[in-house]
C-alpha positions as CSV (number, residue, x, y, z in Angstrom):
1,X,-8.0,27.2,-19.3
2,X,-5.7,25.8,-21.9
3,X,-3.0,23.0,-21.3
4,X,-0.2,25.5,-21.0
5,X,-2.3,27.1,-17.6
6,X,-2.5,24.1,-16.0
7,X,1.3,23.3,-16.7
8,X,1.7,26.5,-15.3
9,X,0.1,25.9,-12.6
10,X,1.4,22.4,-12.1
11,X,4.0,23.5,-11.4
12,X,3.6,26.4,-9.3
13,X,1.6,23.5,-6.6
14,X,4.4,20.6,-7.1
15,X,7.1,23.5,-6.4
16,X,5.6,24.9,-3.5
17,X,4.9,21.2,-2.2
18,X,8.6,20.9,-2.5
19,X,9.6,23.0,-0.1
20,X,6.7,22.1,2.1
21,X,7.9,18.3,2.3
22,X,11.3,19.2,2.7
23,X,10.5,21.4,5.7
24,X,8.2,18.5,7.5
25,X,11.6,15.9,6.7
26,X,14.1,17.9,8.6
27,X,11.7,18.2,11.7
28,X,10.4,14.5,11.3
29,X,13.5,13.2,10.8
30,X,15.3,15.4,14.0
31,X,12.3,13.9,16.1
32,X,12.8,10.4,14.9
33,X,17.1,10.9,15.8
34,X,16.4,12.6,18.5
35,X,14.0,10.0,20.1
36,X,16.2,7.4,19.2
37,X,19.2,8.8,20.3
38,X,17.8,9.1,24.0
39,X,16.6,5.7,23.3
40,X,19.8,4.0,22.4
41,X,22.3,6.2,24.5
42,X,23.0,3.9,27.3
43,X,23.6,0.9,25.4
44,X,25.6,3.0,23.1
45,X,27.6,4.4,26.2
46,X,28.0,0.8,27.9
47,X,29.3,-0.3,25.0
48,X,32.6,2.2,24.9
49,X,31.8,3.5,21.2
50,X,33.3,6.4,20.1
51,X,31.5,9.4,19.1
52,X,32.4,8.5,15.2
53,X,31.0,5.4,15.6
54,X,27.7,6.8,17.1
55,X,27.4,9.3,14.4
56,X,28.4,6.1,11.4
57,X,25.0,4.5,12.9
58,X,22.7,7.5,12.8
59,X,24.1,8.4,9.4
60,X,23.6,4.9,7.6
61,X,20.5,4.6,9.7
62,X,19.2,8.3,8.0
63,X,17.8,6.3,4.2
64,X,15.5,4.4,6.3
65,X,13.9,7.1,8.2
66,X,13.5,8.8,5.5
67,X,12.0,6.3,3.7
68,X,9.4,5.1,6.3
69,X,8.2,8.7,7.3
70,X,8.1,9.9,3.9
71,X,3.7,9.0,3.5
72,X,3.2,10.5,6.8
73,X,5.4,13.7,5.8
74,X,3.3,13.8,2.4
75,X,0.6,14.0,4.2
76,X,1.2,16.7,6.4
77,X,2.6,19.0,3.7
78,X,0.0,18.0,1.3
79,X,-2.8,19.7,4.5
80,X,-0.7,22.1,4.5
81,X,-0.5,23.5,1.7
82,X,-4.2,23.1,0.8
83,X,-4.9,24.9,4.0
84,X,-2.3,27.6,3.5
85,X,-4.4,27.8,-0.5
86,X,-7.3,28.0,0.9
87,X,-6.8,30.9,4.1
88,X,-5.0,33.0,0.8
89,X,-8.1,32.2,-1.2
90,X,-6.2,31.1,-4.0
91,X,-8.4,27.9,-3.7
92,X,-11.6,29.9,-4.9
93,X,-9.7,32.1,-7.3
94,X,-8.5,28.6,-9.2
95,X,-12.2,27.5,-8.8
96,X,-13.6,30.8,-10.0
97,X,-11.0,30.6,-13.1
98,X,-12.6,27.2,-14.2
99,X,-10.1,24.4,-11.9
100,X,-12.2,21.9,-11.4
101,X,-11.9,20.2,-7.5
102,X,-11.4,16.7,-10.1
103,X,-8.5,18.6,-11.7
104,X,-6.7,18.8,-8.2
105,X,-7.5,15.0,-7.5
106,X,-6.1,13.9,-10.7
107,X,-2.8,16.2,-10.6
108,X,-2.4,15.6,-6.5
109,X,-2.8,11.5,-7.1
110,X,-0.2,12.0,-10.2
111,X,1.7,13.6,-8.1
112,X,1.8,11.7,-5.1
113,X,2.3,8.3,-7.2
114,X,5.4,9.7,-8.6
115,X,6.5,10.0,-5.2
116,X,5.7,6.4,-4.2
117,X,8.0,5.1,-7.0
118,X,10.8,7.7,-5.5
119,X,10.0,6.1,-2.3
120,X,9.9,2.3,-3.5
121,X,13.4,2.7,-4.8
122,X,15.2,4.5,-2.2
123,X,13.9,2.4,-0.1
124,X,15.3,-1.0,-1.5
125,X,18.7,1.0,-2.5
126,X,19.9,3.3,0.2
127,X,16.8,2.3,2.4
128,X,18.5,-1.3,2.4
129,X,22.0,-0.6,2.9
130,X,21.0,1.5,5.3
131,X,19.4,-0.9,7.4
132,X,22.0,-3.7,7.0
133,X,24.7,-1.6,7.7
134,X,22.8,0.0,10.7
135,X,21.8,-3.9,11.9
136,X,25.7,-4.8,11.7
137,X,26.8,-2.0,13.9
138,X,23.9,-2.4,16.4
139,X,24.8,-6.2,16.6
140,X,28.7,-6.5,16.4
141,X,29.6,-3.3,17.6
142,X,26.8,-2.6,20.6
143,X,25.5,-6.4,21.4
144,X,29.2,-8.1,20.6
145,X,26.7,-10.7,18.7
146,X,28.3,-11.8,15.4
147,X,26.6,-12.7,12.1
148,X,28.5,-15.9,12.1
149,X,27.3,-17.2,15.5
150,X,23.4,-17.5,14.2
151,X,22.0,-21.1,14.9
152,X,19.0,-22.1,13.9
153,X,16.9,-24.7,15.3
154,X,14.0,-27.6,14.3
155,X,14.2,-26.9,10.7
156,X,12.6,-29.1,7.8
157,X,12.4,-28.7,4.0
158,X,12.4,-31.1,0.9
159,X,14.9,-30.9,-1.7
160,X,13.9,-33.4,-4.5
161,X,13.0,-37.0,-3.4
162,X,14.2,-35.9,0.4
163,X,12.7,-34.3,2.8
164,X,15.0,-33.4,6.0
165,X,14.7,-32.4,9.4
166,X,18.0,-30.5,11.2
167,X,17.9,-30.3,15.2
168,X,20.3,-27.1,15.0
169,X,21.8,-25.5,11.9
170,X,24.7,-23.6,11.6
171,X,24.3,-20.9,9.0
172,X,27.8,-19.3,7.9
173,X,29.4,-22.6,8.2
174,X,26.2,-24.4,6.3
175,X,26.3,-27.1,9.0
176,X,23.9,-29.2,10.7
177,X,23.5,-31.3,14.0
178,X,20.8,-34.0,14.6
179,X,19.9,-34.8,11.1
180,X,17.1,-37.2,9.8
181,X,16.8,-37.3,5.9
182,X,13.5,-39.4,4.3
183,X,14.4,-40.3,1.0
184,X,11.5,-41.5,-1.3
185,X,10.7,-43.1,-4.3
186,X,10.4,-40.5,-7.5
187,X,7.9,-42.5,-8.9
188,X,5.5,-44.1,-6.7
189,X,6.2,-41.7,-4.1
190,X,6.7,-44.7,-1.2
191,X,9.6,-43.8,1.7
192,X,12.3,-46.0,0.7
193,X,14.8,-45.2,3.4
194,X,15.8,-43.4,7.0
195,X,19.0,-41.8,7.0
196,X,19.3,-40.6,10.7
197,X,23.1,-38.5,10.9
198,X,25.1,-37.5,14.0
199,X,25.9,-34.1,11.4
200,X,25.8,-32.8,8.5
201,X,27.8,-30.4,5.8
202,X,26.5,-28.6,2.8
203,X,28.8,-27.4,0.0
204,X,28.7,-27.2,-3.9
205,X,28.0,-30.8,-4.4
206,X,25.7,-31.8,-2.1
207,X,24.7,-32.6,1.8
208,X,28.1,-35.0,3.3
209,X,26.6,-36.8,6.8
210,X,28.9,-38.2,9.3
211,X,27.8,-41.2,11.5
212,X,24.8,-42.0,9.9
213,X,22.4,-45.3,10.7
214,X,20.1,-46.0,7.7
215,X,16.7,-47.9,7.9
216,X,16.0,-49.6,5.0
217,X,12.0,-49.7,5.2
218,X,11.4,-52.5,2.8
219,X,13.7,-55.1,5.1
220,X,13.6,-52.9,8.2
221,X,17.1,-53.8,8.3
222,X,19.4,-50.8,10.0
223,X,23.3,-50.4,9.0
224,X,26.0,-48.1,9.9
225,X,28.0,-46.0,7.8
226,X,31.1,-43.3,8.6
227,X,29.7,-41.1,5.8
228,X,26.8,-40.6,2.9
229,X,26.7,-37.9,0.7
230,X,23.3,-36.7,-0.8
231,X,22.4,-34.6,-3.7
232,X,21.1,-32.1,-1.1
233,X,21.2,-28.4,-2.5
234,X,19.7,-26.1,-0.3
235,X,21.3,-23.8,1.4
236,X,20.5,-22.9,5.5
237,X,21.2,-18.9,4.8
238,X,17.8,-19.1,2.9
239,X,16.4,-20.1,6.0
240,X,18.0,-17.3,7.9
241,X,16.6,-14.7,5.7
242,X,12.4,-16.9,7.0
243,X,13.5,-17.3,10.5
244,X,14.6,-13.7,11.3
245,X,11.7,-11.4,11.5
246,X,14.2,-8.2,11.3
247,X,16.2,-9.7,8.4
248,X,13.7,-9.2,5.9
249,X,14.1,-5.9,5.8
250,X,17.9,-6.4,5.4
251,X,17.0,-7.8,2.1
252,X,16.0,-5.9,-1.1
253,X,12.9,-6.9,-3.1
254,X,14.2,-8.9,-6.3
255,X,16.5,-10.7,-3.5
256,X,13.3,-11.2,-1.2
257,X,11.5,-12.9,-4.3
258,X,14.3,-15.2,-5.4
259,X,14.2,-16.4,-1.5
260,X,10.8,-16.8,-1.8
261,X,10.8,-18.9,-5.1
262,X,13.6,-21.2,-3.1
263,X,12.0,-21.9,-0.5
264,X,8.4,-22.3,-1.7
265,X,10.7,-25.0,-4.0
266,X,11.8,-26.8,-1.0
267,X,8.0,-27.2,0.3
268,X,8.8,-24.4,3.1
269,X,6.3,-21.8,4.3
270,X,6.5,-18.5,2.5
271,X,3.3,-16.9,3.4
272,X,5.1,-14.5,6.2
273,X,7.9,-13.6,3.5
274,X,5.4,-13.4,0.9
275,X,3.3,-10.8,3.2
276,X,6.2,-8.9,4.0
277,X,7.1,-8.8,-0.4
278,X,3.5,-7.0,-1.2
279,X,4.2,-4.8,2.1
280,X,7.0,-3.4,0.0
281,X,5.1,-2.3,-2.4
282,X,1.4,-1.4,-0.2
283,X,4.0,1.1,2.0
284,X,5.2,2.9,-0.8
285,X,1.9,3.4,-3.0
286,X,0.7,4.4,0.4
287,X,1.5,8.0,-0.4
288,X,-0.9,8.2,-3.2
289,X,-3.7,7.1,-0.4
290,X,-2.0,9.9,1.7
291,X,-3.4,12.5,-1.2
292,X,-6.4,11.5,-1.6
293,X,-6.8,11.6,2.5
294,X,-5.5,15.2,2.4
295,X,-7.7,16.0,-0.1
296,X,-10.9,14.7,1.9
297,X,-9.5,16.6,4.7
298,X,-9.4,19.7,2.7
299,X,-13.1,19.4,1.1
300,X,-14.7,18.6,4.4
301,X,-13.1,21.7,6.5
302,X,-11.0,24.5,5.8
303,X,-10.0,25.0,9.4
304,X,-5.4,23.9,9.2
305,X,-5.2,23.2,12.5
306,X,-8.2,20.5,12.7
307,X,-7.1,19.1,9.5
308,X,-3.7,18.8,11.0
309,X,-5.1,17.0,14.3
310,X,-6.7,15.0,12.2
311,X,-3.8,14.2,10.1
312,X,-1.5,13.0,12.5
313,X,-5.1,10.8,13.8
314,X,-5.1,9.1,10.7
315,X,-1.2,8.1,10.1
316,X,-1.3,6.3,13.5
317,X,-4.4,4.5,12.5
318,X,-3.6,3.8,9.0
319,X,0.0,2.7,10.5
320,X,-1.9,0.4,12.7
321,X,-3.9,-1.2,10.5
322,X,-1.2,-1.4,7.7
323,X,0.9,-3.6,10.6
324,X,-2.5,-5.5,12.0
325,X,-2.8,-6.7,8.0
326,X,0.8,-7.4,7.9
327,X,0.7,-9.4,11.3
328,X,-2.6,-11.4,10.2
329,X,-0.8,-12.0,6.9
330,X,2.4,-14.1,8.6
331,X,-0.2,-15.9,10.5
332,X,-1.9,-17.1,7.6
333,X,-4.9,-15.5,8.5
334,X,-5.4,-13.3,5.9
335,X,-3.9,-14.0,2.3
336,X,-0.5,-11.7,1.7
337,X,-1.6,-9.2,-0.5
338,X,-4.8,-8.7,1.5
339,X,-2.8,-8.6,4.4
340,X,-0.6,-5.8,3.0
341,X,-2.8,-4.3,0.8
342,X,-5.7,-3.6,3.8
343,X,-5.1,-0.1,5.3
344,X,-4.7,1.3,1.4
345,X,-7.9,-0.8,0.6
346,X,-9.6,1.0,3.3
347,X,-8.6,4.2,3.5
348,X,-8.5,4.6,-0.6
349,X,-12.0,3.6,-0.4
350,X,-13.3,6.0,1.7
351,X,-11.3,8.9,0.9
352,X,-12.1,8.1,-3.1
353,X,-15.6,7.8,-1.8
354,X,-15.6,11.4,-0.1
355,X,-14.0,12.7,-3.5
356,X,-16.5,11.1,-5.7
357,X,-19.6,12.6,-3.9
358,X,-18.7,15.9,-4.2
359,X,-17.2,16.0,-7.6
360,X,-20.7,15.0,-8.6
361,X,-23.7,16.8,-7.3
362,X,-25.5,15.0,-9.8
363,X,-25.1,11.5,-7.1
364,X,-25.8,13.5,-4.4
365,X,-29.3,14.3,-5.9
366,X,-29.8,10.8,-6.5
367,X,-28.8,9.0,-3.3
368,X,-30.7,11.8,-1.2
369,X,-33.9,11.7,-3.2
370,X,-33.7,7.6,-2.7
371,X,-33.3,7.8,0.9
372,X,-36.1,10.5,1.5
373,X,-38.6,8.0,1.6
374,X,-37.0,5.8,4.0
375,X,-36.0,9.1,6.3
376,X,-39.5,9.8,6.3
377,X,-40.8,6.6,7.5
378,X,-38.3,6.8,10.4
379,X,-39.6,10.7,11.2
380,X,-43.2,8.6,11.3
C-alpha cells in the first residue's frame, strides 16, 4: 500500500474511534453523575441548596470526570471497535491487502499518546478548576467549613540557619502558636540559641514573635523579650498544599513543582508530593498502555463480549495497582516515579510482550524449539 492508503485509512479508524469514545463518555460520565448524585443527595438536601446550586457543582465537577475516566473509556471503545472490525471482517480484508498487525500497534499507540497529552492538559486546566471550584462549594456551601478556618498542627521546617517547630499554624492569617526556633551557626554549624515564642506572624519581611524567652547555649543564660523578628520566609500555605491529601489535586502541575522545590528547600518531606507529581503524568500516558491492552485483547480472541468482560477486569486492576504504587510512594516505600509509574510498567510490559510474539513468528520458532528439550524431560 502506498502512504496515501494508510492516510486514508488513518483516518477512516481515528474517525470511527471518534464517535466510539464519545458514545462510551456520555454513558460513563451519566453513571459516574448519576452515582454521585444518589451519593451526595442528602447532604446536599440537609444543607438547603437550591437546585442551581446543585447543578453549579455537577457542572464544574464534569472536567474532572472526564478527565479521570477518559483511559478506561479509550479502552472500551478501542475493544470495540476492533471487535466490531473484526465480526465485519474488515480486519482480514486490511490483512489480506498487506496491513501489517505492527502497522495497527504503531498507528493505535500514536494515536492513543495524542490522546494522553489531550488528557494531561485538560486535566491541569479545566480538570483543575474543576476540582477547586467543586472542593469550595462541597466545603463552604454543604459542610459550612471555610478555607480560612484550616489549622495546622506540629509542623517543622528550616529556613536558612533556623530550623522551627509551630504547635498550631494558622494558614490564611500566616500565624503561629507554640513556637520554638533553633538558630545555628552558618559556619560551624553549632546551635547558638533557643528562641521559644508564645506566637508568631509571618509577612513580607520576616517571622515577628511575641513573648519570646531566648536560651543562649554558650552561657545557658535565658532572657525575656516582648518581640524578635527573624529573617524567616516561608510561608504556612506551602504547608497546606503537603498536609492535605485532597488539596493536591486542587493544584496544577507547574504550581505542584514550585511547592515542591519550596519545601524540599526548607528540609521538609516531599516524597508524597513528589509521588502524586509523576502520578500526573503515569495517569495520563496511561491511555497509550490502554492500546496496547486493547490490542492484546484483540489478537488473543475475537469474541466482543469476553474482550469487553475482560476490559472492564483489567481497568479495576490496573486502577488498583496504579493507587497501591501511589500509596507505597507517600509512604516512602517505593521511590515516586516507581510508585506512579508501576501499573503502566506492568501492564505495558505484558501487553508489549503479547504484541511482540506475534508480530514475529520468527521468536516464536526460537523460544519453542529452546524449550522443547526441557518439555520433554518433564513428559519423561
Amino acid at each position: 500500500m502506498t502512504g496515501r492508503a494508510f492516510g486514508v485509512l488513518g483516518r477512516y479508524l481515528a474517525r470511527q474511534n471518534l464517535f466510539l469514545i464519545l458514545m462510551c463518555l456520555c454513558v460513563g460520565t451519566g453513571i459516574y453523575l448519576l452515582s454521585d448524585l444518589f451519593d451526595r443527595v442528602d447532604d446536599f438536601v440537609s444543607a438547603g441548596l437550591g437546585l442551581g446550586s446543585i447543578l453549579t457543582y455537577f457542572a464544574v465537577k464534569l472536567p474532572v470526570i472526564l478527565s479521570q475516566i477518559l483511559p478506561a473509556v479509550f479502552l472500551l471503545a478501542l475493544v470495540v471497535q476492533l471487535g466490531l472490525l473484526s465480526r465485519s471482517r474488515e480486519l482480514m480484508a486490511l490483512r489480506s491487502g498487506g496491513v501489517s498487525p505492527s502497522w495497527f500497534a504503531r498507528f493505535f499507540l500514536i494515536y492513543a499518546l495524542a490522546w494522553s497529552l489531550v488528557q494531561f492538559g485538560f486535566s491541569q486546566v479545566l480538570g483543575v478548576y474543576g476540582e477547586r471550584e467543586a472542593g469550595r462549594i462541597w466545603k463552604e456551601d454543604v459542610r459550612k467549613k471555610q478555607m480560612d478556618k484550616l489549622t495546622l498542627t506540629n509542623l517543622w521546617f528550616r529556613d536558612g540557619a533556623y530550623i522551627v517547630e509551630m504547635d498550631e499554624g494558622m494558614v490564611a492569617r500566616n500565624q503561629a502558636t507554640g513556637v520554638t526556633v533553633y538558630e545555628f551557626d552558618t559556619e560551624s554549624q553549632r546551635l547558638v540559641r533557643i528562641l521559644s515564642a508564645r506566637e508568631a506572624e509571618g509577612g513580607s519581611g520576616g517571622w515577628r514573635l511575641n513573648g519570646v524567652t531566648v536560651l543562649d547555649t554558650a552561657s545557658f543564660l535565658s532572657s525575656q523579650e516582648d518581640s524578635l523578628s527573624l529573617p524567616l520566609h516561608q510561608e504556612l500555605k506551602a504547608f497546606a498544599a503537603a498536609d492535605q491529601s485532597e488539596s493536591q489535586t486542587l493544584l496544577p502541575i507547574w504550581q505542584l513543582s514550585k511547592t515542591i522545590d519550596e519545601l524540599r528547600e526548607s528540609g521538609s518531606n516531599v516524597e508524597r508530593l513528589r509521588t502524586a507529581w509523576h502520578s500526573r503524568f503515569s495517569y495520563a500516558f496511561s491511555i497509550a498502555v490502554m492500546a496496547l491492552l486493547a490490542l492484546a485483547l484483540a489478537s488473543w480472541s475475537e469474541n466482543l463480549y469476553l474482550n469487553l468482560g475482560l476490559s472492564l477486569s483489567l481497568v479495576f486492576v490496573q486502577y488498583g495497582m496504579h493507587a497501591v504504587g501511589v500509596t507505597a510512594g507517600d509512604k516512602g516505600l517505593l521511590p515516586p516515579f516507581i510508585a506512579a509509574w508501576l501499573g503502566n510498567i506492568l501492564f505495558g510490559l505484558a501487553a508489549g510482550g503479547r504484541l511482540v510474539w506475534i508480530s514475529c513468528p520468527r521468536l516464536e520458532k526460537e523460544v519453542k524449539a529452546r524449550l522443547e528439550p526441557w518439555l520433554r524431560r518433564l513428559r519423561r
